[in-house]
C-alpha positions as a printed Julia matrix, in Angstrom:
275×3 Matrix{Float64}:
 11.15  73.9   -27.97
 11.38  70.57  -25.95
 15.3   70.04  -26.46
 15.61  73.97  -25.17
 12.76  73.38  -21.99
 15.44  69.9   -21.65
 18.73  72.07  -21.89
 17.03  74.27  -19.36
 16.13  72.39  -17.44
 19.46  70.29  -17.08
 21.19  74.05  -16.54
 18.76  74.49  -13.3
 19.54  71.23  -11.9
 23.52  71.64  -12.6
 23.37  75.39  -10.83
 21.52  74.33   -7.68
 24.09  71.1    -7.02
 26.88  73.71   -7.78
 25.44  76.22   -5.17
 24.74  73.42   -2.83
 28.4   72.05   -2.94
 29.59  75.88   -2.49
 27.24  76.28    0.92
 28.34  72.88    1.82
 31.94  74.18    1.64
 31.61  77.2     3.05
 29.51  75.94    6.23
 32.06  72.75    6.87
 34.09  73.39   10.1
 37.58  73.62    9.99
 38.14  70.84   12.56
 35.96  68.42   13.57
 35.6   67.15   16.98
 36.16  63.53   17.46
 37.87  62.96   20.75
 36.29  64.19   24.22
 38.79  62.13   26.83
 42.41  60.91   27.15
 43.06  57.23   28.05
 45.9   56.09   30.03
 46.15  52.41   29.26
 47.98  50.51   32.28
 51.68  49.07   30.64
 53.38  46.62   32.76
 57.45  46.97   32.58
 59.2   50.57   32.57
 57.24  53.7    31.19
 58.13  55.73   28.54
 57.96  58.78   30.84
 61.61  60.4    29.31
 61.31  59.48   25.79
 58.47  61.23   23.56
 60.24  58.65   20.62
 59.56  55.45   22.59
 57.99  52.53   20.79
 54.99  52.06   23.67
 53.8   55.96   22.24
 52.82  54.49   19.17
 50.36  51.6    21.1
 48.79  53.89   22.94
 45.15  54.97   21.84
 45.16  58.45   20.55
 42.7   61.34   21.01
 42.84  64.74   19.35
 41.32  68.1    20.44
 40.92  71.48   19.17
 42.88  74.67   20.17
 41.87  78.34   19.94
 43.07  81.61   20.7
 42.68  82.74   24.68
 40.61  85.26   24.48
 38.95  85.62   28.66
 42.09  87.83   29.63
 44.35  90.77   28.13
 46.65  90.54   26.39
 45.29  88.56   23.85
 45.88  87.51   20.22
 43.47  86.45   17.78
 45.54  83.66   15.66
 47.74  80.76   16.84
 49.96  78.24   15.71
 48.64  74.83   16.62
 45.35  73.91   15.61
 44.97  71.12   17.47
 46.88  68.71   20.05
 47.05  65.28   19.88
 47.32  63.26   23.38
 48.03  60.37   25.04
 48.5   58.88   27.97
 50.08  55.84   29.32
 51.03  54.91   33.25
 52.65  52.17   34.62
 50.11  51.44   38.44
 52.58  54.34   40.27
 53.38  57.06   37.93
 51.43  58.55   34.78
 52.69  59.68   31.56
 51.0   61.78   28.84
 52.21  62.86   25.71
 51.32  65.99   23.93
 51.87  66.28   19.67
 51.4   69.55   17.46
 52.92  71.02   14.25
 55.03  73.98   15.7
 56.88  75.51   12.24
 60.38  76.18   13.83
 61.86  75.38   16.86
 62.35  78.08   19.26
 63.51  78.53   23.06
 60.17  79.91   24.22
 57.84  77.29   22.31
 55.95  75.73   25.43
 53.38  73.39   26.46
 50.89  72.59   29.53
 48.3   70.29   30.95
 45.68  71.65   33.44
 43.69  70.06   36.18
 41.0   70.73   38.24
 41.74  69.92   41.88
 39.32  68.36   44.25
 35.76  68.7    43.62
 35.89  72.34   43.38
 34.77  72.84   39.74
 36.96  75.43   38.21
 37.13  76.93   34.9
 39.97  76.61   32.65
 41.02  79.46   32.63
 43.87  79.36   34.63
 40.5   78.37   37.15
 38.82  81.73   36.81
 35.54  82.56   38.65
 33.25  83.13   35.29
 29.65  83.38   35.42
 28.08  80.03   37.32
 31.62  78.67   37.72
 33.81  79.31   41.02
 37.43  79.3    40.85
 40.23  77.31   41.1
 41.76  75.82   42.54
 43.87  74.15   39.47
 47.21  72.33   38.93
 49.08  73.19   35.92
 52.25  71.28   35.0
 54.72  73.01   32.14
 57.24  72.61   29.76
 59.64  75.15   27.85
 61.7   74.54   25.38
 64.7   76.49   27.12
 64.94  74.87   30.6
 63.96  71.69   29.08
 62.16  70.95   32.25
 58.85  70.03   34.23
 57.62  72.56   36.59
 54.39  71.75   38.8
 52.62  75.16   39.32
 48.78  76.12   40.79
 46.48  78.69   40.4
 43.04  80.18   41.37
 42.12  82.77   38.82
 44.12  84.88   36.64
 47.14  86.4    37.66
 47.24  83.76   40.83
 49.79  81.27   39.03
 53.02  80.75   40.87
 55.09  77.33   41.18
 54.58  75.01   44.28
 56.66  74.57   46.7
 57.34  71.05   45.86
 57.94  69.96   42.03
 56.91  66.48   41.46
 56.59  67.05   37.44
 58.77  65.85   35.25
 58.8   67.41   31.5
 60.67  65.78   28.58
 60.43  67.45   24.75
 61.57  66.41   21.46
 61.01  68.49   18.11
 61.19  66.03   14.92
 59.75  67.18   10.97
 57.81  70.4    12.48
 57.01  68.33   15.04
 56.81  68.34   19.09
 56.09  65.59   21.18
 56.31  66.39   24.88
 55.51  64.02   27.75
 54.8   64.8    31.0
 54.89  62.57   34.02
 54.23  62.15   37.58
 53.03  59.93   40.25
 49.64  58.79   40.23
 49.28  60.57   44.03
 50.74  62.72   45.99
 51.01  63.96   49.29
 49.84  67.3    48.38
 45.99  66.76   48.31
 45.53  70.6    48.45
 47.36  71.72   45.28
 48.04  68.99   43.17
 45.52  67.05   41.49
 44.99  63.32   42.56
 44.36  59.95   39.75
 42.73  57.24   41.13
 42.59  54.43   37.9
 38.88  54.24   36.7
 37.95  57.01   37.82
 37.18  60.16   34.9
 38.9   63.77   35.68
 38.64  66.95   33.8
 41.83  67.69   31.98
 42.7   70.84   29.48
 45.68  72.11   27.05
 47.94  75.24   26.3
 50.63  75.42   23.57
 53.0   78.6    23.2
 54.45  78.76   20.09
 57.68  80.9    20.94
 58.11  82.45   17.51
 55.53  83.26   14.8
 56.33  83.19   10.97
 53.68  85.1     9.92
 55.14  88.77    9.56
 53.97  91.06   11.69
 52.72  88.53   14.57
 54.11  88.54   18.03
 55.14  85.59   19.54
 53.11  83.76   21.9
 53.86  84.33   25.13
 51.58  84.97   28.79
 48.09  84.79   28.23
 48.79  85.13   24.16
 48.31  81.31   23.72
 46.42  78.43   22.48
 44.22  76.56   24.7
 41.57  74.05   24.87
 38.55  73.44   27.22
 38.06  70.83   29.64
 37.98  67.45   28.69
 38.06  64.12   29.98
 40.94  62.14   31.49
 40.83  58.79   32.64
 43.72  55.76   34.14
 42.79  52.61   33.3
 41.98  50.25   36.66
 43.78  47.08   36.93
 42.14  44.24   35.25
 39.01  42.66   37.75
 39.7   39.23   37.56
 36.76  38.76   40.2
 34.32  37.62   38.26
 36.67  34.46   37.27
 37.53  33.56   41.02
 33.44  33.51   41.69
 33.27  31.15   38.89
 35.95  28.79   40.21
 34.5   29.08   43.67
 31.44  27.92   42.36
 32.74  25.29   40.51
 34.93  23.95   43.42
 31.38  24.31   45.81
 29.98  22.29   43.24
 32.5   19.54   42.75
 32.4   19.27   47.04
 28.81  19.08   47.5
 29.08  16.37   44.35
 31.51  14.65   46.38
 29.42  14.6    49.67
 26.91  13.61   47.83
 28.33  10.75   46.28
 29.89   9.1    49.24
 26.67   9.61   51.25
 25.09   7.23   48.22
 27.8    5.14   48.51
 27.21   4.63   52.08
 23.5    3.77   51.65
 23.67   1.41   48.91
């Protein structure tokens, strides 16, 4: 009767780890959040701003954020291709760079990429800057790749179906598909003349900065492309230049140090003169 109560008992325990390690399964998320801003370390020499392969790329600190189906305005879809985006930034004290990675199964014509910005202190939502709920909108600046033109275009918008390309283009757009791969980089100076539409980097300080990916054909049977609104996007995140280094602190130190050595000095001969 013991060894049964001991089998049992042992065939309790075994079921409830089982059932734990099932709910444990079922409840873990598919992706899991580790990155909430984009770092663009300052790189002294030329900047990888039209070469996604460069050697520099692989220095600079990575962040990775999740991407989901746009679902605030028709027409939408309710899968998409890239999961995620991996991004990083680099800039050079005049003009910024940031790269954009994601698996993309093919390469297509119409596969396409963006960054977002809010501009000014208007906060905006990001979608396409959208007045939703406690949020005004826009105004945001949107730069863009496709695949076909193989180009940068610098565009703005204040809501949905607002977007239209500025009058000046200042955005330069360089892709590169490698192994189910694409790496695009986008570039542009750090400021611009255009403080109305385009959004402005000052190094050190944090801005908000979001994602879209259009993957420009679908291998799923039965799925459209992506194309319009029928993308994957992100929310706002963080984006941030690195300042110059403050080498302040060291010329205070060596200002003290020379104040110290003079008054030392003064001091010295004054005893001198006494004795």
């Amino acid at each position: 009767m013991a060894r049964v109560r001991r089998v049992g008992k042992r065939w309790w325990v075994g079921a409830v780890g089982l059932l734990g390690l099932c709910v444990a399964a079922e409840v873990q998320p598919a992706y899991s959040q580790q990155s909430v801003a984009v770092r663009a370390a300052l790189v002294k020499g030329s900047l990888p701003a039209d070469d996604p392969t460069a050697a520099a790329w692989a220095t600079a600190s990575v962040s990775e954020f999740p991407m989901s189906p746009q679902v605030h305005w028709p027409v939408r879809i309710t899968d998409v291709t890239a999961k995620s985006v991996k991004v990083r930034g680099l800039h050079d004290g005049t003009t910024v760079a940031i790269m954009l990675e994601y698996t993309d199964p093919s390469e297509d014509p119409d596969d396409a990429a963006a960054l977002e910005f809010m501009v000014g202190d208007t906060k905006a939502h990001f979608a396409h800057g959208q007045p939703m709920a406690q949020v005004e909108g826009g105004p945001v600046n949107i730069w863009y790749w496709k695949n076909k033109d193989g180009k940068g275009a610098d565009l703005g918008a204040k809501g949905f179906g607002t977007l239209k390309p500025h009058s000046h283009q200042d955005v330069k757009a360089k892709g590169v598909y490698q192994g189910g791969v694409w790496k695009v980089v986008f570039s542009r100076p750090l400021t611009t003349e255009h403080l109305a539409e385009d959004t402005q980097f000052k190094p050190g300080v944090f801005g908000n900065i979001a994602f879209a990916v259009w993957d420009g054909k679908k291998m799923e049977t039965g799925q459209p492309k992506e194309k319009g609104s029928e993308k994957a996007i992100s929310s706002w995140w963080y984006f941030r230049a690195d300042a110059p280094p403050d080498y302040s602190p060291y010329m205070y130190a060596l200002l003290a140090v020379a104040l110290a050595l003079g008054f030392e000095m003064v001091l010295v001969r004054r005893l001198k003169k006494g004795s």
